[in-house]
Structures are given as C-alpha cells and as structure tokens.
N, C-alpha and C positions, 0 to 999 in steps of 0.2 A: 811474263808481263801481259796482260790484257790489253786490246786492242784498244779500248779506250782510258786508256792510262793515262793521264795527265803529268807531264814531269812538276816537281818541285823544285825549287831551286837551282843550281848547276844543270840539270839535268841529268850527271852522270848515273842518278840511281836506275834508269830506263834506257842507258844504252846497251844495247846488243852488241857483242864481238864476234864477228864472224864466224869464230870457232864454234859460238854457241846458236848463232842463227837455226831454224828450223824453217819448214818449210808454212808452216802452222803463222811463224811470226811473220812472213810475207803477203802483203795483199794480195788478192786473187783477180784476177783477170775480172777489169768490169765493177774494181772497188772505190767505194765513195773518197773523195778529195779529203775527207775526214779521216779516213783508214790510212791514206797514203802519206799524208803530214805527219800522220803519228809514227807510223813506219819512219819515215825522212829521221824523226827526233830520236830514234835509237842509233843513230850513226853520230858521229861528232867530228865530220867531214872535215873540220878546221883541224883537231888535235890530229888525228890518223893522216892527211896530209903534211902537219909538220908546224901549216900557217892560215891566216886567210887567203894571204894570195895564191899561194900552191894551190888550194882548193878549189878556188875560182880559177886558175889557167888548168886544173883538169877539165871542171866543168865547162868553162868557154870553147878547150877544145873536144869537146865531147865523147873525152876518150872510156874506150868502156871494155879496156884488156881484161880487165880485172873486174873480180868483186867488189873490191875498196873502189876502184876509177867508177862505178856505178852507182855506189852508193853516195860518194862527194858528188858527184854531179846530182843524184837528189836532195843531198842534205843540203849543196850551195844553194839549189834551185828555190828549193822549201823554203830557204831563210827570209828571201825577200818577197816573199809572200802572206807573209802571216798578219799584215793587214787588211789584204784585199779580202772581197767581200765574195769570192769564188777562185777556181783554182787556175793556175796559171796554163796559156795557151798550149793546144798538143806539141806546137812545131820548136816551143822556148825547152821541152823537155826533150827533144827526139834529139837522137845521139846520131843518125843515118847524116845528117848535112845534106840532103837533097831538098831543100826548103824551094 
C-alpha cells in the first residue's frame, strides 16, 4: 500500500493486519499528520475491537499492551478528526496519562 493511498469505499481494501504490517508501512518519527491518518486508516479499530465502544474505552483508557490496544487508540483518535483543518493535540494522543 502507498503512503498516500486514499481508501475507496469500506475501506477494507487499505487495511493492514498486523501479521502483514512492516516496518516500511509505519510513519517514521517526525511524519506529517498526513502520513499518520493514513497509517490510522489501515486499522479498522472498530471491527478488531469487536464495536465502537470497545474501541473507544481502549482508546479513553489509553491502553497500549498491545499492538491492536495501539493501533485502536490511533484509529479511534483519527476518526474524529478528519474534519479539522490540523492534526489533533500531542496530549489527546499520549497514552502516558501524566497530562
């Protein structure tokens, strides 16, 4: 998948499984809000939690055991964001809770 891939429809033709994640398919330290959303859209934090609300009480509590607890917390985050006109505050993404 190309970092500027735009999904079509469902989206599922641009999701990544973890199995198949590489390191290639991760933004790199320092990457634009543009790269990172795209990244966010290869996950489908809703389905791999189960629902929306699992996804979102991963992401509220900021759990980050796991790959999938990480990547729902960016795919919840991503979601309500894809109107604003920039990318959402450092402190709404940090999983640490020391705000």
């Amino acid at each position: 998948m190309s970092a500027k891939q735009r999904p079509t429809g469902d989206g599922a033709e641009t999701t990544i499984p973890n199995e198949r994640l590489t390191l290639r398919d991760v933004p790199s330290e320092g990457a634009s809000w543009y790269d990172i959303s795209d990244f966010a859209l290869s996950y489908n934090g809703y389905a791999e939690a189960g629902s929306f609300e699992r996804c979102a009480e991963i992401a509220n509590a900021r759990r980050n055991d796991s790959l999938d607890d990480l990547r729902a917390c960016l795919s919840s985050s991503s979601g309500g964001f894809g109107t604003q006109a920039g990318p959402p505050r450092a402190r709404i993404l940090s999983t640490s809770g020391d705000w």
